[in-house]
C-alpha positions as CSV (number, residue, x, y, z in Angstrom):
1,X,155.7,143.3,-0.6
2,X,155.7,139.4,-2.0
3,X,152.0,139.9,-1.2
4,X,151.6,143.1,-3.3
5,X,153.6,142.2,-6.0
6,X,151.6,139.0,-6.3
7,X,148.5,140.7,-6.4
8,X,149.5,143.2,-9.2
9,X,150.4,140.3,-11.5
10,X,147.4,138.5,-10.8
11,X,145.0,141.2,-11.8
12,X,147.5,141.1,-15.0
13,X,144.9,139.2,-18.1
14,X,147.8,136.8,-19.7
15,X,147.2,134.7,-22.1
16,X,148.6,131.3,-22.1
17,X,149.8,130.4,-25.8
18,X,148.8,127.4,-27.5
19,X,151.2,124.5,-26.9
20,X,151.1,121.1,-28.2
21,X,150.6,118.2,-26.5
22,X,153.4,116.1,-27.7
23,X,157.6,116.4,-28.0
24,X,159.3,118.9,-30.0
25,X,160.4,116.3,-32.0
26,X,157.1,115.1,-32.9
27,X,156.1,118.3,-33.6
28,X,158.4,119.4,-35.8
29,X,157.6,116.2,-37.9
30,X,153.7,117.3,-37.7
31,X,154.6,120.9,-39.0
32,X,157.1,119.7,-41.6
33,X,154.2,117.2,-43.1
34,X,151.7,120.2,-42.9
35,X,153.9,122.6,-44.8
36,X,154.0,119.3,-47.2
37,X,150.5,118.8,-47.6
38,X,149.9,122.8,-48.2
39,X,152.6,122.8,-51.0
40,X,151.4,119.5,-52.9
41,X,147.8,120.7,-52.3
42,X,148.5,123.7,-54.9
43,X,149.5,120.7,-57.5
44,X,153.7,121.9,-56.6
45,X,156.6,119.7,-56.0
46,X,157.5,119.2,-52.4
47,X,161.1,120.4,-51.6
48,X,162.3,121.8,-48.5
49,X,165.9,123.7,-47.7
50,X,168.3,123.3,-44.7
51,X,167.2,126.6,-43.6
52,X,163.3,125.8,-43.5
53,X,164.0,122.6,-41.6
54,X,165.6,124.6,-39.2
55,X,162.9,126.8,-39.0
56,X,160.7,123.6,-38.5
57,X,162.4,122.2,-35.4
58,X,162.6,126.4,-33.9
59,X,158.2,126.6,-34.3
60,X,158.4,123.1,-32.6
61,X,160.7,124.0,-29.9
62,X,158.3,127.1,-29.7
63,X,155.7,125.0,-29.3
64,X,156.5,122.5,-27.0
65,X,158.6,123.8,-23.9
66,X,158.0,126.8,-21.9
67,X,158.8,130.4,-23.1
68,X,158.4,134.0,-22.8
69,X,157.5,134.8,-26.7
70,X,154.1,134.5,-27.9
71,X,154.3,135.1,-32.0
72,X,156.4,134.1,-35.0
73,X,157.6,136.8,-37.4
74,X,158.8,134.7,-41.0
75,X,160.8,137.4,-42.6
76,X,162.7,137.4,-46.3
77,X,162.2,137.7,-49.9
78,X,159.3,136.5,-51.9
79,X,158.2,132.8,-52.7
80,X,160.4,131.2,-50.4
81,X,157.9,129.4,-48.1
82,X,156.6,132.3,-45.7
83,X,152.9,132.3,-46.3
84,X,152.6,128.2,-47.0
85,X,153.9,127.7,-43.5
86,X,151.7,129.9,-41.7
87,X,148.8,128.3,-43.5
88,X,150.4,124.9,-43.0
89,X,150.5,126.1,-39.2
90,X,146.7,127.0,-39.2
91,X,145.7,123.9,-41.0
92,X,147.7,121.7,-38.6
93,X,145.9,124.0,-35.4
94,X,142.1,122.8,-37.0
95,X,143.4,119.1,-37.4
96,X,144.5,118.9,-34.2
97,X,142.0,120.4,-31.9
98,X,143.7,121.5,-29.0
99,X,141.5,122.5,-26.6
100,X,141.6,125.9,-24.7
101,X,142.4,125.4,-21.2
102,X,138.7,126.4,-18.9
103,X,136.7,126.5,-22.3
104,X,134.8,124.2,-24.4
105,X,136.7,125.9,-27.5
106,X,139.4,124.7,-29.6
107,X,142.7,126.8,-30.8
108,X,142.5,128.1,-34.0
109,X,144.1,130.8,-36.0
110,X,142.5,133.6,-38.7
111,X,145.0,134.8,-41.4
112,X,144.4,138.0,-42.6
113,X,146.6,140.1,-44.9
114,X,147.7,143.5,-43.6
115,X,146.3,145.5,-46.4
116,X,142.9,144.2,-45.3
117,X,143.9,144.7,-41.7
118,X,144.4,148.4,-42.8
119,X,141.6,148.6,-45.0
120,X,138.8,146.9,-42.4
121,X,139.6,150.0,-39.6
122,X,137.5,152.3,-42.1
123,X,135.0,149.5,-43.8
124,X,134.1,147.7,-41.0
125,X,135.8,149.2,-37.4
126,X,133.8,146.8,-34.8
127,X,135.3,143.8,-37.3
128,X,138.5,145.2,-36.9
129,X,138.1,145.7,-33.2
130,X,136.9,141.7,-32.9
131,X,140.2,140.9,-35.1
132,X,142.2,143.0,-33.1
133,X,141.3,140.9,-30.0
134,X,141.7,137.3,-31.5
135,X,143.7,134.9,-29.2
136,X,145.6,133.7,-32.4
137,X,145.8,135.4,-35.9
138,X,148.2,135.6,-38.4
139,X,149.1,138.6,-40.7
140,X,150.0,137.8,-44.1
141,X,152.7,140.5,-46.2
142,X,153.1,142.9,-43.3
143,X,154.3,146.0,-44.8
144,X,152.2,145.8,-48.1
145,X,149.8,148.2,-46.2
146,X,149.2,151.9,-46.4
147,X,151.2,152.6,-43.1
148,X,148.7,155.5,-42.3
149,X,144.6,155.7,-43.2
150,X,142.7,158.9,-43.3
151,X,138.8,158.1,-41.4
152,X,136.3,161.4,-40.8
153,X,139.6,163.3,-40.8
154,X,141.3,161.2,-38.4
155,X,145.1,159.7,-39.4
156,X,145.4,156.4,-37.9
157,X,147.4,153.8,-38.6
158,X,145.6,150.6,-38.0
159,X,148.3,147.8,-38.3
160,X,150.9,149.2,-35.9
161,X,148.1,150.1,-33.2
162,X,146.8,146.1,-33.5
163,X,150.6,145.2,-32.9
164,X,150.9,146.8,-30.0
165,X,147.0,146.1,-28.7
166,X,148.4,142.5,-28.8
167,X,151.8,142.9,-27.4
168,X,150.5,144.4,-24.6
169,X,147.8,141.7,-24.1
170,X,150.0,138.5,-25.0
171,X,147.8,137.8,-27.7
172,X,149.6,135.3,-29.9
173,X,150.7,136.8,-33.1
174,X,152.3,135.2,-36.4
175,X,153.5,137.5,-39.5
176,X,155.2,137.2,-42.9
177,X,156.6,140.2,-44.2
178,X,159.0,140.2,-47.4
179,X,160.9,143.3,-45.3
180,X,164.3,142.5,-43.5
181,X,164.5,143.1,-39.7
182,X,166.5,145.9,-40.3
183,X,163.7,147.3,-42.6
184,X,160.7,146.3,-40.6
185,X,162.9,149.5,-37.7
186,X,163.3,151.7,-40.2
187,X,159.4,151.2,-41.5
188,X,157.3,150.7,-38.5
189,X,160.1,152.0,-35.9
190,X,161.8,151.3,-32.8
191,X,158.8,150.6,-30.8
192,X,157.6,148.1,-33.0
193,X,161.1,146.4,-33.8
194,X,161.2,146.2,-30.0
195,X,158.8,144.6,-29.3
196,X,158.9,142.0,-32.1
197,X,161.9,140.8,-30.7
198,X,160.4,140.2,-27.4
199,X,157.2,139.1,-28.6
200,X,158.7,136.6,-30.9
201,X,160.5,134.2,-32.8
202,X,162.3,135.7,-36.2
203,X,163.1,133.6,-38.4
204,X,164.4,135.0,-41.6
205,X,163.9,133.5,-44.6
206,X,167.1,133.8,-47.3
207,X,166.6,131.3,-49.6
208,X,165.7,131.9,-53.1
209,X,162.4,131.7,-54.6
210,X,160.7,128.2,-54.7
211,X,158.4,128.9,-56.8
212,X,158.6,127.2,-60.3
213,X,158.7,129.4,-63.5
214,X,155.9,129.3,-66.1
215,X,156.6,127.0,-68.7
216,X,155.4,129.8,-71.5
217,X,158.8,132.0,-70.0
218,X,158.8,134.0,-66.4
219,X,159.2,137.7,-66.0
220,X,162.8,138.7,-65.1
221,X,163.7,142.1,-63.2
């Protein structure tokens, strides 16, 4: 039976997620100055909370030792850093080249946003297919989508079958949604909300907005 069961796992295709060659501790530094060069890029001020640095040393823990989850999900209300650390995350993947274990390739992560995720099934479907199959993308503002698109009379709903094409393949996945945890149940359901908190690390973002009002006034709700 040890025999059998190894066989079954072995005809299992895992994927191995990226890890970086260094400690957690130096990691968390090289994804803190990422996030930093992605904000002062944009012409901002550089300020991080308690909360995000925590955040910072959880990726980096991620990152470094051994694990069962394969994705980040960055959850929380709008402007508070979500979408500037997954980009800092992919431009810190290009800089440091790590290579792809029996390949001459390099890890490397395509953002997309959801809505385009959504859209692409009906505009461009073998595009969507080769996104769907990525070893590492990130979706931007997950639940900005139509949750179901009408194709030659089809319903389909693009987003939450890509979710699960990668759960099920260990694909490694990283996501920003403005929805709570409790929200991203009720919208994409249990399935989904199950396997997100297998699949990855949450990380909920509660602080306030960083981002700094227009000097001409801001728009108030």
């Amino acid at each position: 039976m040890d025999e059998l069961r190894s066989r079954l796992i072995a005809q299992k295709t895992i994927t191995v997620p990226v890890r970086f060659p260094m400690t957690t501790e130096k990691a968390a530094l090289y994804l803190e100055t990422a996030v930093q060069a992605e904000v002062m890029s944009h012409g901002n001020v550089y300020k991080i909370s308690h909360e995000q640095k925590g955040h910072i040393l959880q990726m980096a823990t991620l990152l470094t030792r051994p694990s069962t989850q394969f994705g980040i999900l960055l959850c929380g209300g709008v402007g508070n850093g979500k979408t500037t650390t997954m980009k800092a995350f992919q431009n810190l993947l290009n800089y440091l080249r790590i290579p792809i274990a029996g390949t001459s390739e390099t890890y490397g992560m395509r953002i997309e946003s959801a809505k385009f995720l959504s859209s692409q099934v009906k505009m461009d479907s073998r595009e969507f297919l080769h996104i769907q199959q990525m070893d590492m993308l990130g979706i931007d503002d997950l639940g900005e989508e139509e949750p179901e698109v009408v194709s030659y009379g089809n319903r389909l709903t693009p987003v939450i079958d890509l979710l699960s094409f990668r759960y099920d393949r260990r694909l490694y996945t990283m996501v920003t949604t403005n929805l709570t945890p409790a929200q991203i149940r009720t919208v994409y359901g249990d399935r989904i909300a199950d396997r997100f908190n297998e699949m990855m690390l949450i990380l909920p973002y509660r602080n306030p907005s960083f981002r700094t009002p227009h000097p001409n006034g801001s728009l108030h709700q």
